[in-house]
C-alpha positions in Angstrom: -8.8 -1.9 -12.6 -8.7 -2.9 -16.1 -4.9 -1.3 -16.5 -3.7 -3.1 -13.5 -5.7 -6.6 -14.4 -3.9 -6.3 -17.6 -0.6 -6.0 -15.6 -1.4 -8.5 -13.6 -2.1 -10.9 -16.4 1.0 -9.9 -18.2 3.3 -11.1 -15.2 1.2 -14.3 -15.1 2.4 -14.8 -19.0 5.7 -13.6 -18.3 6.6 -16.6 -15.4 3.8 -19.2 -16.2 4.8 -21.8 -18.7 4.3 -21.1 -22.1 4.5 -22.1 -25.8 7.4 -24.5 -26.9 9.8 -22.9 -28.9 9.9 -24.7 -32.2 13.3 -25.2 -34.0 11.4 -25.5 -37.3 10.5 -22.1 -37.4 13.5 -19.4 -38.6 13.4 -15.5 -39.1 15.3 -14.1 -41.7 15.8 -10.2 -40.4 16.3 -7.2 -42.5 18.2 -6.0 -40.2 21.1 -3.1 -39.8 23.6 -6.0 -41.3 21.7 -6.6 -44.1 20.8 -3.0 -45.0 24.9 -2.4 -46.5 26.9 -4.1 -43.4 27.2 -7.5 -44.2 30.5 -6.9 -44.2 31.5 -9.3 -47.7 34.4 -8.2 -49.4 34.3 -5.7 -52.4 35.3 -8.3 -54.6 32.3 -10.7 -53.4 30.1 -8.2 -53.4 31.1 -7.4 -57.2 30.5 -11.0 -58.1 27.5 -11.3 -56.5 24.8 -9.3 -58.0 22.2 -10.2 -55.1 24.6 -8.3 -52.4 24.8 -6.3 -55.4 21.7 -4.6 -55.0 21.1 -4.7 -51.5 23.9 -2.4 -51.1 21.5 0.4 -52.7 18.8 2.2 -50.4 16.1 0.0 -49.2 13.6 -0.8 -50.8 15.5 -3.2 -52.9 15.2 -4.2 -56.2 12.5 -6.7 -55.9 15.1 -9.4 -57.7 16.3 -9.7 -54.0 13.4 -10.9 -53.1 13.0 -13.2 -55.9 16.3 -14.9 -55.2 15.6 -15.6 -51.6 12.6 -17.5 -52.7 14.5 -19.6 -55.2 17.3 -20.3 -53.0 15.1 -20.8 -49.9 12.4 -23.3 -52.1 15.9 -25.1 -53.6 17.1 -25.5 -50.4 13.9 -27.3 -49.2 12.0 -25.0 -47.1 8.7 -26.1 -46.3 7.2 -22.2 -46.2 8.5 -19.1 -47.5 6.5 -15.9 -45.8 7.4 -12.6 -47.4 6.3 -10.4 -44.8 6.3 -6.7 -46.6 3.6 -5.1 -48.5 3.9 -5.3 -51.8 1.4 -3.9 -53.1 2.7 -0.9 -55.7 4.5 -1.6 -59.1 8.1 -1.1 -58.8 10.5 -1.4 -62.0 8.7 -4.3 -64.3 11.3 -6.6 -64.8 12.2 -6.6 -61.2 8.7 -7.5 -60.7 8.4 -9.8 -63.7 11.3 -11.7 -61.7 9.5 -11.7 -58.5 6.5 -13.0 -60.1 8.4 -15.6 -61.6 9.7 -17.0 -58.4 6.6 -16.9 -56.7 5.1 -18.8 -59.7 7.6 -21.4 -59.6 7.2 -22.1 -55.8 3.5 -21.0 -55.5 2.7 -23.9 -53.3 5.4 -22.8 -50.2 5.0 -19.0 -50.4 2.7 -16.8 -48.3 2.7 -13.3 -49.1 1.2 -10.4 -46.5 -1.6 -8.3 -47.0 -2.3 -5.4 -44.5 -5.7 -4.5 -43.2 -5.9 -0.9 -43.7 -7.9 2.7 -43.1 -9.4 3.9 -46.5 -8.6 7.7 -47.2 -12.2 8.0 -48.4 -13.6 7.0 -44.9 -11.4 9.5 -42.8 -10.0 6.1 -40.9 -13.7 4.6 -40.0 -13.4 1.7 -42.4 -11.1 -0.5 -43.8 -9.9 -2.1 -47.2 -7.6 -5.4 -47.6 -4.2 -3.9 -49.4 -3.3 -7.1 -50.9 0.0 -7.6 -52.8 0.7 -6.2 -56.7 -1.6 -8.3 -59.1 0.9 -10.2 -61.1 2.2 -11.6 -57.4 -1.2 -13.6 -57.1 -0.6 -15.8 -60.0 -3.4 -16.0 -63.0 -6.0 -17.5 -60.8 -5.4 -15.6 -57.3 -3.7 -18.1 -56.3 -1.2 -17.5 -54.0 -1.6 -17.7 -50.6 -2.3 -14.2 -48.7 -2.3 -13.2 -45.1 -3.2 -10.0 -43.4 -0.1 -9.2 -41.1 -2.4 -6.8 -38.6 -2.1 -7.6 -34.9 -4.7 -5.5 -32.5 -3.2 -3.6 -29.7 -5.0 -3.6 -26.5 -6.6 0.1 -26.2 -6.1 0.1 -22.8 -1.9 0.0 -22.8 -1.0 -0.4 -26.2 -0.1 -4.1 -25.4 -0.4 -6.8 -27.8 -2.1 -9.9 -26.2 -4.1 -11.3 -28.5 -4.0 -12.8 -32.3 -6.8 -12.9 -34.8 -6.2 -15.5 -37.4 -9.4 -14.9 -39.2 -11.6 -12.2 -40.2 -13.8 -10.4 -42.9 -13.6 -7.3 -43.8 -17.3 -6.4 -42.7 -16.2 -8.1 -39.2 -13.5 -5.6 -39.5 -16.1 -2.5 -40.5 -19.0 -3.6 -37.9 -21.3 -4.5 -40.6 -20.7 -8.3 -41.6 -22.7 -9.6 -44.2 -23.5 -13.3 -45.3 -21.3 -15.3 -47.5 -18.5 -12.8 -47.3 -14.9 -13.6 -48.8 -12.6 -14.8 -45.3 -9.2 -13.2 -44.7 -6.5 -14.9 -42.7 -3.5 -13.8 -41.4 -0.3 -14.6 -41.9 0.6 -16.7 -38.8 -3.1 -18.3 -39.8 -1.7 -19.7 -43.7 1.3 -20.9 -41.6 -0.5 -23.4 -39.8 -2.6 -24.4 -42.5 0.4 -25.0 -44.6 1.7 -27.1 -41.5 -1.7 -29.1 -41.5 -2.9 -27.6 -38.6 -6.8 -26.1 -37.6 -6.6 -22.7 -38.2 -8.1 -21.3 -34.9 -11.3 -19.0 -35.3 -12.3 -15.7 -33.7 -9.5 -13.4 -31.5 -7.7 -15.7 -29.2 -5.3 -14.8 -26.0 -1.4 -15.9 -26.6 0.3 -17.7 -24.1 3.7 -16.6 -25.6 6.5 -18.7 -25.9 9.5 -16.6 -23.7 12.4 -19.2 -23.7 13.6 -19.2 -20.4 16.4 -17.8 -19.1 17.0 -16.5 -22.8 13.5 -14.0 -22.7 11.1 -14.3 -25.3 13.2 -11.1 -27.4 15.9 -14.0 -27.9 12.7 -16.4 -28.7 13.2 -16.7 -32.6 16.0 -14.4 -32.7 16.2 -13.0 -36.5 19.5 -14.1 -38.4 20.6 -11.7 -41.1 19.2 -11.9 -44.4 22.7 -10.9 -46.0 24.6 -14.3 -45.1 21.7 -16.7 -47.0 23.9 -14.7 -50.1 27.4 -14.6 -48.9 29.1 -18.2 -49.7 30.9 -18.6 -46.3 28.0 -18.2 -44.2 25.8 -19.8 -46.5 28.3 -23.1 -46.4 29.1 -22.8 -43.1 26.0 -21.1 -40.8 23.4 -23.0 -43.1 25.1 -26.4 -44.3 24.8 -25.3 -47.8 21.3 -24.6 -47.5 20.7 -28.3 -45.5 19.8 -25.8 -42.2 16.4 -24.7 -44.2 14.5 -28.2 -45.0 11.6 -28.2 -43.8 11.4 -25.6 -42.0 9.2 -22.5 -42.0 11.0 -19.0 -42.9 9.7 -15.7 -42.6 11.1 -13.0 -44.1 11.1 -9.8 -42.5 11.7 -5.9 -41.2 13.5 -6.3 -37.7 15.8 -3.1 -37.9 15.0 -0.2 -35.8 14.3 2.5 -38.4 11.4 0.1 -39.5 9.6 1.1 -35.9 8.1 -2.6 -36.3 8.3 -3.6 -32.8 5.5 -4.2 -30.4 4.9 -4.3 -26.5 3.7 -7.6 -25.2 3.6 -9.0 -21.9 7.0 -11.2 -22.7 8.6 -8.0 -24.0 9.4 -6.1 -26.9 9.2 -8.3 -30.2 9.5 -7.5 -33.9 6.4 -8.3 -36.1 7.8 -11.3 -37.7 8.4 -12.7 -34.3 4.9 -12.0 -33.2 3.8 -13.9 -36.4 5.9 -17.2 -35.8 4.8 -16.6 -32.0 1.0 -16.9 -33.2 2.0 -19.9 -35.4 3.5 -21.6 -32.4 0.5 -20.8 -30.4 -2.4 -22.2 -32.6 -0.3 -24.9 -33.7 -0.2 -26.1 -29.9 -3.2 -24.4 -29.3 -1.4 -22.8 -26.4 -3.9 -19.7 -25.6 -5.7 -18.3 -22.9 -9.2 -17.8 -22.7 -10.8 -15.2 -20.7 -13.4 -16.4 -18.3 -16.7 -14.8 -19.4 -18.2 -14.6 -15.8 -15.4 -13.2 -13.7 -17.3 -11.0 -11.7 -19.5 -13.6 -10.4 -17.3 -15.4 -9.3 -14.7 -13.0 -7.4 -17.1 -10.9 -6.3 -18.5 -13.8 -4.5 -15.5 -14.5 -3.5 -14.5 -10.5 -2.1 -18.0 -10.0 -0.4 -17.5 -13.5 1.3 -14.4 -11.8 2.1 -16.5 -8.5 3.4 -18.4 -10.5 6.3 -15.0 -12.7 7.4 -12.9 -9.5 8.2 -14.9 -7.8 10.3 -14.5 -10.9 12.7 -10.8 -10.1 13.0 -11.2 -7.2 15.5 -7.0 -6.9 15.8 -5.2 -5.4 13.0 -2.6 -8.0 13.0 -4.9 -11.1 12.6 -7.4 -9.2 10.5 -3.9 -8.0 8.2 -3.2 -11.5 7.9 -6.7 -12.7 6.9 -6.6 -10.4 4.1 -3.3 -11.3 3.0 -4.6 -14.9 3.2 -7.5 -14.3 1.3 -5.9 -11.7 -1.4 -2.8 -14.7 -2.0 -5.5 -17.5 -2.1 -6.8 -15.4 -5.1 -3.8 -14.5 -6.7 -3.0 -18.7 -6.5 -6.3 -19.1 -7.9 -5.1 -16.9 -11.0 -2.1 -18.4 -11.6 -3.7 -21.8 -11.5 -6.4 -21.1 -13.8 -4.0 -19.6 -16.4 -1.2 -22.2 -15.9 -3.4 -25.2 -15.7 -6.9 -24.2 -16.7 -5.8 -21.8 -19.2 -8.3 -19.3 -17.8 -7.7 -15.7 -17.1 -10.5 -14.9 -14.6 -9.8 -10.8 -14.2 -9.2 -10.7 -10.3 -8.0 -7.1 -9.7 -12.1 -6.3 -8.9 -12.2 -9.0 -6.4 -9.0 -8.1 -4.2 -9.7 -4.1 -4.3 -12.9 -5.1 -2.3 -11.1 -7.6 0.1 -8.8 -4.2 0.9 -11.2 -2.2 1.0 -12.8 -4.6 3.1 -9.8 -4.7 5.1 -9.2 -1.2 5.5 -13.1 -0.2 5.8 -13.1 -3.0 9.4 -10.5 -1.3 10.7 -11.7 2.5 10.7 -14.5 1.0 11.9 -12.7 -0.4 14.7 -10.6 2.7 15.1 -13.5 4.7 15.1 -15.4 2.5 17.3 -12.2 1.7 19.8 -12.2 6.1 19.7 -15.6 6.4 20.3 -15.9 4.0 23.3 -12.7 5.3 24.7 -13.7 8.3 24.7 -17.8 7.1 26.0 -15.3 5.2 28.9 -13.3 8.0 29.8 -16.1 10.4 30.1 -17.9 7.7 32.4 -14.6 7.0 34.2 -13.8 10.7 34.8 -16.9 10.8 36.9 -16.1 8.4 39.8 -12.2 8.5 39.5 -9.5 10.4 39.2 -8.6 11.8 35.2 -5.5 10.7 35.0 -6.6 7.3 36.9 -9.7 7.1 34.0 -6.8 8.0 31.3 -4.7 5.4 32.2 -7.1 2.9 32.9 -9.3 3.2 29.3 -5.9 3.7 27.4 -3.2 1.1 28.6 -5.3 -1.4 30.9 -2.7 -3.9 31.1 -0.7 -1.3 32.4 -3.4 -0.8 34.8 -3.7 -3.8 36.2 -0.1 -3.9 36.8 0.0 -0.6 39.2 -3.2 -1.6 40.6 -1.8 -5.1 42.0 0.0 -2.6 44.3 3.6 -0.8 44.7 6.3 0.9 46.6 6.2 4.7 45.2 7.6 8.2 46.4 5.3 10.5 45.9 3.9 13.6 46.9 0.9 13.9 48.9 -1.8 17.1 49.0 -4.2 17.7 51.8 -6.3 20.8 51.6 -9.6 22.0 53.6 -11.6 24.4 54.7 -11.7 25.6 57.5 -15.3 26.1 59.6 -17.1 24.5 56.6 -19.6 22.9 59.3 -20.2 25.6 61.0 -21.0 27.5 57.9 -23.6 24.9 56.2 -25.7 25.7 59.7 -26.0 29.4 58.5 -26.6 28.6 54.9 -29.1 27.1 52.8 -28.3 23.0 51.7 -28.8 24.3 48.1 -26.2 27.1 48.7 -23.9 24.6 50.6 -23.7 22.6 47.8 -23.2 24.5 45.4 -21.1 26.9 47.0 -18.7 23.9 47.7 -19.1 22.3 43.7 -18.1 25.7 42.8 -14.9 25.4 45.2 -14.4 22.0 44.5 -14.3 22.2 40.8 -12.0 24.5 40.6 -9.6 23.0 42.7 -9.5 20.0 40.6 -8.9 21.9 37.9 -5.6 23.6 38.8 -4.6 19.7 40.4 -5.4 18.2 37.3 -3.5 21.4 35.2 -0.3 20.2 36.9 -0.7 16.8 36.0 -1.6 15.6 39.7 -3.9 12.6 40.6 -7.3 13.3 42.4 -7.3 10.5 44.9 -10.7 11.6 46.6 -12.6 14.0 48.6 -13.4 13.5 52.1 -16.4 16.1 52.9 -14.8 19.5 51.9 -11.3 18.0 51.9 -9.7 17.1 48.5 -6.7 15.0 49.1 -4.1 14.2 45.8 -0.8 13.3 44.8 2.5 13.1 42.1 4.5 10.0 41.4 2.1 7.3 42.4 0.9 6.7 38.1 3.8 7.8 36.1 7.4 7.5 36.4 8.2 11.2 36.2 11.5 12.6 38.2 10.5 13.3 41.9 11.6 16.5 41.5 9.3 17.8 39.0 6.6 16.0 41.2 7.0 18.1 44.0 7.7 21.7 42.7 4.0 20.5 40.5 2.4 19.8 43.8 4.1 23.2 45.4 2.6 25.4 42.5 -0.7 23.5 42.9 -1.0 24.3 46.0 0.4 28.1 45.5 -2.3 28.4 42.5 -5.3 26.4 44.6 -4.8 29.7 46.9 -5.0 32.4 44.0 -7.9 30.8 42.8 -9.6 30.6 46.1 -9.0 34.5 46.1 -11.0 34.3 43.0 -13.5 32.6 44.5 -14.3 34.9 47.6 -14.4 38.3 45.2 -16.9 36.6 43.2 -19.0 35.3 45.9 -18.7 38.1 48.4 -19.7 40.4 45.1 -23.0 37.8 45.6 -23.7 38.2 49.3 -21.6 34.9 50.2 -19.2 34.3 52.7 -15.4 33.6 51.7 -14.3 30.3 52.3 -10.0 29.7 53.6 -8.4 26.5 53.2 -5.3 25.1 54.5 -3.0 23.1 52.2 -0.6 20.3 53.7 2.1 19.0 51.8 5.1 16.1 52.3 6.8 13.6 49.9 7.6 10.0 51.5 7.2 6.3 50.2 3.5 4.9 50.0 1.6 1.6 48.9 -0.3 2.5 45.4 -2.8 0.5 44.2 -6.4 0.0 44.0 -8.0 -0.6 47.5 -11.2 -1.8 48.5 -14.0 -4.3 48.0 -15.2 -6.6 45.5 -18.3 -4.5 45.3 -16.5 -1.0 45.1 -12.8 -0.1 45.1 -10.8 3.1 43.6 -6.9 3.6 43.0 -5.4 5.1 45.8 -2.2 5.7 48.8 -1.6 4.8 52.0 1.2 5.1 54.2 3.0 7.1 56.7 3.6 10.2 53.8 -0.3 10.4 53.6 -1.1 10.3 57.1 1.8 12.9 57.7 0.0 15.2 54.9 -2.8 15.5 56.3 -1.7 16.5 60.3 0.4 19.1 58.1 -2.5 20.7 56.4 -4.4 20.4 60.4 -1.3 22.4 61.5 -2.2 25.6 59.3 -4.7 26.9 61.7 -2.6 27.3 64.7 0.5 28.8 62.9 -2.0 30.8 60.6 -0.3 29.4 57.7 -2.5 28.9 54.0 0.3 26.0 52.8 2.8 24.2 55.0 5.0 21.4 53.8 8.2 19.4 55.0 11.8 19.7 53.9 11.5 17.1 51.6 9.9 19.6 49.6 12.0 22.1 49.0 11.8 25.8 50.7 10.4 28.2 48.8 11.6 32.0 49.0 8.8 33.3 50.7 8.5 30.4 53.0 8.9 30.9 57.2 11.0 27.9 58.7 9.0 26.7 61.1 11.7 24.5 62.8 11.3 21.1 64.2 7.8 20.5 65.0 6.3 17.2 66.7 2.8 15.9 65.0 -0.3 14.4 66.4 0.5 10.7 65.8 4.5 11.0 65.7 7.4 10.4 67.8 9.6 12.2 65.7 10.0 15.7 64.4 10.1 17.1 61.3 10.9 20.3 59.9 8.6 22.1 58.4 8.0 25.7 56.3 4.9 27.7 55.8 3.7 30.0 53.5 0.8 33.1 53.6 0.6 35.9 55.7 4.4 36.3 57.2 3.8 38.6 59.7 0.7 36.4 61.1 3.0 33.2 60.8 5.6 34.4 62.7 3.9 36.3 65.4 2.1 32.6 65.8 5.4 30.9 65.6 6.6 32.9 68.5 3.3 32.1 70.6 4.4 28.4 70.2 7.6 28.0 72.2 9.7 25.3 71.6 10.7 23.0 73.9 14.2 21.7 75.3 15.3 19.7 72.4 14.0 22.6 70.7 11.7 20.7 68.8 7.9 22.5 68.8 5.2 19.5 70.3 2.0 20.0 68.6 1.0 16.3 69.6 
């Protein structure tokens, strides 16, 4: 969380508004140009014994050094900052010249000083390595600043700028009256007048615009302050330096001087004039010191308003609501307040928030589906409970009523009454459970719709929830009725094994239009058919006992291969024929078909 606050902030820094960039401030680079491409003529160079020796391998004769001061401090700079250790003895009349210069112009030059591991300690404490003695003037009197910036341990992001410090602050042992240090971008501002800013404090980094904050102080080579045509015509003769600060400076790769920060990748001597511009305008952030408080206020208010968003869509947009009102929050603070209040804490709990409500939901929504289903299942139809628990709108629209062609199933059994008299009511009942239950299986294994059972009757049907092909509906409701046979056959070995007697059933079958919808009272009502095709079902299954038939169906279901055409035959109830097939014992079915002449027309009259 702390990586991503850090992220977070950075972005903040990036696009929020930032230090002004000050045209007073100018970077002289040691860059790739000035290392032996400037690009002056041999005969310049020749003449010139600065370019001279800064054609030789860096380091430089420290003369160089000393003639940028004098030109800069003739030219009228207001501040000269060497920013390079220079802290060894290098050949002594290159640093008696140095020495010299810095003498002469003592009052406008800061020199740097690095804050650094002792080889004594192993890299648990440090020492100040200030510059070469005879660079501090007789009385120490040169100005000094550490040129250390802290990188965040978390990324390796610089962030922050200390522009004062002890060395026992340094070592985690700070003792009383102890000598203060301050850094470079620190003796800046006091040169300018300005408060020097105490403790570790959060830049809000000056990033130019459309330029980016790399172009923010952009170096320009040291070579042209030495070469006469740049130094006429880039610098006005020196006129482009008064009053102005200068820092001198490594900004070539092969120094490895650069540093991360949330405006990009900047050179230390950028980073210094950036903390000069920062505690000049006091443009920092401070980070709040009671953030959690605060957002975690804020995330578990958060915690008990979801869960009043039951719908993933609303509840998705109340955390989106809340998790931008944060993020506003942030950006405000920082742009107006500057305040960084770490927020990253706060929003993972509004997700989590989020995303905890709705597995609940889900697994709540689950749970009572699946409580309703279970409680459904027992007084209707499973496919009827299915449908109702899982699309209810859906529902309610086949339950207002409809036209449908479906396929009706009638089955009974045949001298059930008699039967009961001979029988126990406890083996009745559960003799017919066991033969109910496994009916409804095989019906509800090819997908069919238990509409109800009427005594020892089940009656169910194809077509009249789903809008499968009419087809498939009927050779389903054939094989049900095929496989409600075998299983009887089941039945009877098991129960005749027990001392039972077998049950038979006949099965009627025919596909027509009927009404489907839910039919009855306020108090009670279930999904059901009626029509003509359910009526005609039923005198079909009635019809198995005199041709001695276990399944007969019309020709609107299809003929099967083992199936005896029963002709025309006229039903209880019906003017008009219909043709019919039967399937079971063939012999018996035709030796009864026989017994049943037909009439003129041909057509059977069972009426």
């Amino acid at each position: 969380m702390d990586r991503v606050d850090r992220v977070l902030l950075d972005e903040l820094l990036r696009y929020g508004e930032g230090a002004s960039v000050r045209d007073d401030f100018v970077l002289l680079g040691i860059d790739d140009a000035s290392l032996g491409n400037f690009g002056a003529g041999e005969d310049e160079v020749a003449s010139n014994p600065v370019l001279k020796m800064m054609t030789s391998r860096f380091p430089w004769d420290r003369r160089v050094w000393a003639s940028v001061i004098d030109r800069l401090a003739d030219a009228g700079a207001r501040c000269i900052v060497v920013d390079l250790i220079l802290d060894a003895p290098s050949d002594p009349v290159a640093d008696q010249a140095l020495a010299e210069a810095i003498g002469r112009h003592k009052d406008r030059v800061i020199l740097a000083s690095s804050l650094a591991p002792t080889a004594q300690s192993g890299g648990d404490s440090f020492a100040n390595l200030e510059p070469y003695d005879p660079f501090l003037g007789f009385n120490y009197d040169t100005r000094v600043g550490f040129a250390n910036f802290q990188v965040d341990p978390v990324d390796g992001v610089v962030r922050e700028a200390r522009y004062r410090t002890t060395l026992g602050r340094e070592n985690g042992r700070e003792l009383m009256g102890e000598e203060e240090l301050m850094s470079l971008a620190g003796r800046v501002i006091e040169m300018m007048g300005g408060e020097v800013p105490e403790g570790e404090r959060m830049l809000r980094f000056a990033h130019g615009g459309e330029l980016g904050a790399t172009e923010v102080y952009a170096p320009v080579s040291l070579a042209e302050v030495f070469m006469e045509a740049t130094w006429k015509g880039n610098f006005q003769s020196g006129d482009f330096f008064r009053d102005k600060v200068v820092i001198i400076g490594p900004v070539a790769p092969r120094f490895q001087d650069i540093h991360a920060t949330p405006v990009g990748p900047l050179t230390g001597p950028q980073l210094h004039l950036q903390a000069a511009t920062c505690g000049l305008e006091g443009a920092f952030v401070r980070e709040s010191s009671r953030p959690t408080t605060v957002f975690w206020l804020g995330a578990l208010a958060s915690v008990a308003f979801l869960p009043w968003f039951r719908r993933p869509v609303p509840a998705a947009m109340a955390a989106l609501g809340v998790v931008a009102a944060v993020m506003i929050v942030a950006f405000s603070c920082v742009q107006y307040g500057a305040l960084w209040v770490p927020v990253v804490s706060g929003v993972v709990v509004v997700v989590v928030s989020f995303v905890a409500t709705q597995v609940d939901r889900l697994l709540r929504e689950q749970f009572e589906r699946r409580r309703l289903r279970h409680a459904f299942r027992r007084l209707v139809s499973r496919d009827v409970a299915d449908r109702l628990v899982d699309d209810p709108t859906k529902y309610r629209e086949m339950a207002a009523g409809r036209v449908r062609e479906v396929v009706v199933l009638f089955s009974d059994v045949r001298g059930f009454t008699a039967r009961s008299e001979r029988q126990s009511p406890q083996e009745t009942v559960q003799q017919l459970n066991e033969y109910l239950s496994a009916m409804v299986k095989v019906v509800f294994r090819h997908g069919g719709t238990l509409d109800k059972f009427i005594g020892d009757a089940v009656m169910a049907h194809w077509g009249a929830l789903d809008d499968g092909h009419e087809g498939d509906h009927t050779m389903s409701a054939l094989v049900t009725a095929r496989e409600m046979q075998k299983e009887l056959r089941n039945l009877n070995d098991v129960w005749m094994a027990q001392g039972s007697e077998p049950l038979e059933i006949g099965i009627g079958l025919h596909r027509g239009e009927v009404i489907a919808g839910e039919i009855g009272s306020e108090e009670r009502s279930e999904f059901g058919v009626i029509g003509d095709a359910v009526n005609l079902s039923s005198r079909l299954e009635g019809l198995c006992k005199p041709f001695g038939a276990e399944i007969i169906y019309s020709e609107l279901i299809s003929e099967g291969e083992s199936a005896v055409d029963l002709g025309r035959v006229r039903v209880k109830g019906r003017h008009e024929s219909v043709r019919l097939f039967a399937e079971g014992d063939t012999r018996r079915i035709r030796a009864r078909l026989e017994a049943i002449q037909p009439e003129g027309d041909g057509v059977r009259d069972l009426s």
